[in-house]
C-alpha positions in Angstrom: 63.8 -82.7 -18.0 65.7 -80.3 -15.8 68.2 -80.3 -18.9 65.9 -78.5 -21.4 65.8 -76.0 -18.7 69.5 -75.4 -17.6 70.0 -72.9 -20.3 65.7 -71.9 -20.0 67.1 -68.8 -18.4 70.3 -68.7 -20.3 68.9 -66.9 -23.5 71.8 -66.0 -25.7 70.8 -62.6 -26.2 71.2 -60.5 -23.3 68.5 -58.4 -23.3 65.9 -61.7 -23.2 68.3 -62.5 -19.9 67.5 -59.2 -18.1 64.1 -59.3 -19.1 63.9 -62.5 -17.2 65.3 -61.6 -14.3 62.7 -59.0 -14.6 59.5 -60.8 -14.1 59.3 -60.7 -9.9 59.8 -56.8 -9.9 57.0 -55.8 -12.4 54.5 -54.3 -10.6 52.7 -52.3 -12.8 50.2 -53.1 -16.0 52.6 -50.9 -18.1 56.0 -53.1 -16.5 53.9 -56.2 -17.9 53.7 -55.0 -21.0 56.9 -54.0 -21.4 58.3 -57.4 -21.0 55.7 -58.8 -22.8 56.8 -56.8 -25.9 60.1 -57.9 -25.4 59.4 -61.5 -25.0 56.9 -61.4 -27.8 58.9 -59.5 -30.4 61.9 -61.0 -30.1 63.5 -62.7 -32.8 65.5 -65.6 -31.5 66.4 -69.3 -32.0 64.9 -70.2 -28.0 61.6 -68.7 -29.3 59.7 -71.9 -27.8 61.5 -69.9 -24.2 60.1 -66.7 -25.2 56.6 -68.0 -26.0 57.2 -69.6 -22.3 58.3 -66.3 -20.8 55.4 -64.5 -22.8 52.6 -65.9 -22.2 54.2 -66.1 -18.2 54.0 -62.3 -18.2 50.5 -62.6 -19.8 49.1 -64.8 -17.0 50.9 -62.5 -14.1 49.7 -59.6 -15.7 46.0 -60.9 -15.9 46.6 -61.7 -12.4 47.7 -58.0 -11.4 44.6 -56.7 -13.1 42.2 -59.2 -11.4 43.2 -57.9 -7.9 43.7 -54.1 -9.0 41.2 -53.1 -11.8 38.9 -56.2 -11.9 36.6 -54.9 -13.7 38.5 -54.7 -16.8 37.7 -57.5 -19.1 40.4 -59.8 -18.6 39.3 -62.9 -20.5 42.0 -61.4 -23.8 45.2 -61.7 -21.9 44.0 -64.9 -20.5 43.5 -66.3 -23.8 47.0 -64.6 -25.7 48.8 -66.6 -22.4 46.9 -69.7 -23.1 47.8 -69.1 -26.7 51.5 -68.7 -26.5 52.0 -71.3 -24.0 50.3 -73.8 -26.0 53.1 -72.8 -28.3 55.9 -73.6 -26.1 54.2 -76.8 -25.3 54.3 -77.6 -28.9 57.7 -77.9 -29.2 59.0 -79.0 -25.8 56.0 -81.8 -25.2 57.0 -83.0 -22.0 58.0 -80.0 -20.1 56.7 -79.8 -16.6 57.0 -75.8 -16.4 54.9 -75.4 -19.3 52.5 -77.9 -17.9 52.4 -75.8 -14.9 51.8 -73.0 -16.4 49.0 -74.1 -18.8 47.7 -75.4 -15.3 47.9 -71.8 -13.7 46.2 -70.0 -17.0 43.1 -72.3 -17.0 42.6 -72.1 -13.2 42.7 -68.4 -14.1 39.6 -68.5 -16.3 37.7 -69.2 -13.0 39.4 -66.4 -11.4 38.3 -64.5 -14.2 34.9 -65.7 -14.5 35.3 -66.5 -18.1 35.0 -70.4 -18.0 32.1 -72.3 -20.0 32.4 -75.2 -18.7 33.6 -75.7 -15.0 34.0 -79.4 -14.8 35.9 -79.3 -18.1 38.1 -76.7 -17.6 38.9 -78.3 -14.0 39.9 -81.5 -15.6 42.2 -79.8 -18.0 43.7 -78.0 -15.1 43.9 -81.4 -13.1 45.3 -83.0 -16.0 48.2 -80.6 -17.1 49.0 -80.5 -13.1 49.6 -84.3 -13.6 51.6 -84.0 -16.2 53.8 -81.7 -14.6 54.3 -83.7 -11.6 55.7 -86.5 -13.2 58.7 -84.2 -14.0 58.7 -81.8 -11.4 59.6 -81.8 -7.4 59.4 -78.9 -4.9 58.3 -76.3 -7.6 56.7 -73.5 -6.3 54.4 -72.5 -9.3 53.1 -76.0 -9.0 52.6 -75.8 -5.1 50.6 -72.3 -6.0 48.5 -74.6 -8.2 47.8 -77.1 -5.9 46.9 -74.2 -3.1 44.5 -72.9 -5.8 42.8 -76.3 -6.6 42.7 -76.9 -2.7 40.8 -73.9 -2.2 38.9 -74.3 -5.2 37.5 -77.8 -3.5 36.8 -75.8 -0.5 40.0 -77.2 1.4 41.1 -74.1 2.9 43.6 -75.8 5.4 45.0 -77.7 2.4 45.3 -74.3 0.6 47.2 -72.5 3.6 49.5 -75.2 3.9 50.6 -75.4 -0.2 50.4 -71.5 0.5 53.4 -71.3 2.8 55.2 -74.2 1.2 54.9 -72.3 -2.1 56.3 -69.2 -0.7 58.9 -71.2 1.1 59.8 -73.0 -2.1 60.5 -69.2 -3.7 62.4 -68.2 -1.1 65.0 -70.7 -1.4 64.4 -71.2 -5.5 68.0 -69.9 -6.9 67.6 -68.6 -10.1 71.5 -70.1 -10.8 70.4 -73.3 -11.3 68.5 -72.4 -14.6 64.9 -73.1 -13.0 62.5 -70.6 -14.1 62.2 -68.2 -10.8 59.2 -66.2 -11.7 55.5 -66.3 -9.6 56.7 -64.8 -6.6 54.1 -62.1 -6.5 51.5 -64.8 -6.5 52.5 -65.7 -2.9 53.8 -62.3 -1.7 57.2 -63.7 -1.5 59.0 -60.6 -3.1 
């Protein structure tokens, strides 16, 4: 697993690289979109990366709306990250940052308010968690999701404590090691 993500950062074309590095320092809806477009628009042979990296930018854009215009209808983006991701998923099956990812844009339909069906969409969350946990250790995107499932059960200690162990995990995550190293505004921890 961590081999399909040693060059997950690497993109051969540099501008896909920058844009990366990018993702922790957007902090506005126009920022987002930017990156999006250039993720999205791309034309490139590590498009199952860019569907990866867009539909990441979808889900932290969604989540930079939710806390600073949320009453703009949301449920689009949601569904264009849920889309793209799906993508990525499609062609690397058994990839725990996809997984974890999925995980994060489903648990962001409750954020959002647009989910149908609760108990469903919380046993699709569960289940792409697991899936990512078989291949994953000491990630902090999938310590955020654990928070957020803790506080979702109403386990607010639980949630504190995956809260600082996230935001401890991003502080010492080194994007050199080919790891994605994006979510850090979900935690504060820019």
């Amino acid at each position: 697993m961590a081999g399909s993500w040693a060059s997950a950062q690497v993109f051969s074309d540099q501008a896909l690289q920058q844009s990366v590095l990018k993702l922790n320092d957007a902090s506005s809806e126009n920022d987002y979109d930017t990156l999006f477009k250039i993720f999205s628009e791309t034309n490139t042979s590590e498009k199952w990366q860019a569907n990866y990296y867009a539909a990441a930018t979808m889900y932290l854009k969604t989540n930079f709306l939710l806390s600073n215009s949320p009453n703009k209808n949301l449920s689009e983006s949601n569904e264009l990250a849920n889309k793209l991701a799906t993508q990525a998923l499609a062609s690397e099956k058994n990839n725990g940052e996809i997984n974890t990812l999925l995980g994060l844009i489903h648990f962001q339909k409750f954020r959002i308010k647009t989910s149908t069906d609760p108990q469903k969409e919380l046993k699709t969350v569960t289940g792409y968690m697991k899936k990512a946990e078989t291949v994953l250790k000491n990630n902090p995107r999938l310590t955020f999701l654990k928070a957020e499932l803790a506080e979702r059960s109403g386990n607010k200690t639980e949630a504190i404590k995956l809260l600082q162990k996230a935001t401890a995990e991003f502080n010492t995550s080194n994007s050199s090691t080919g790891s994605p190293n994006w979510g850090k505004q979900l935690v504060g921890a820019n």
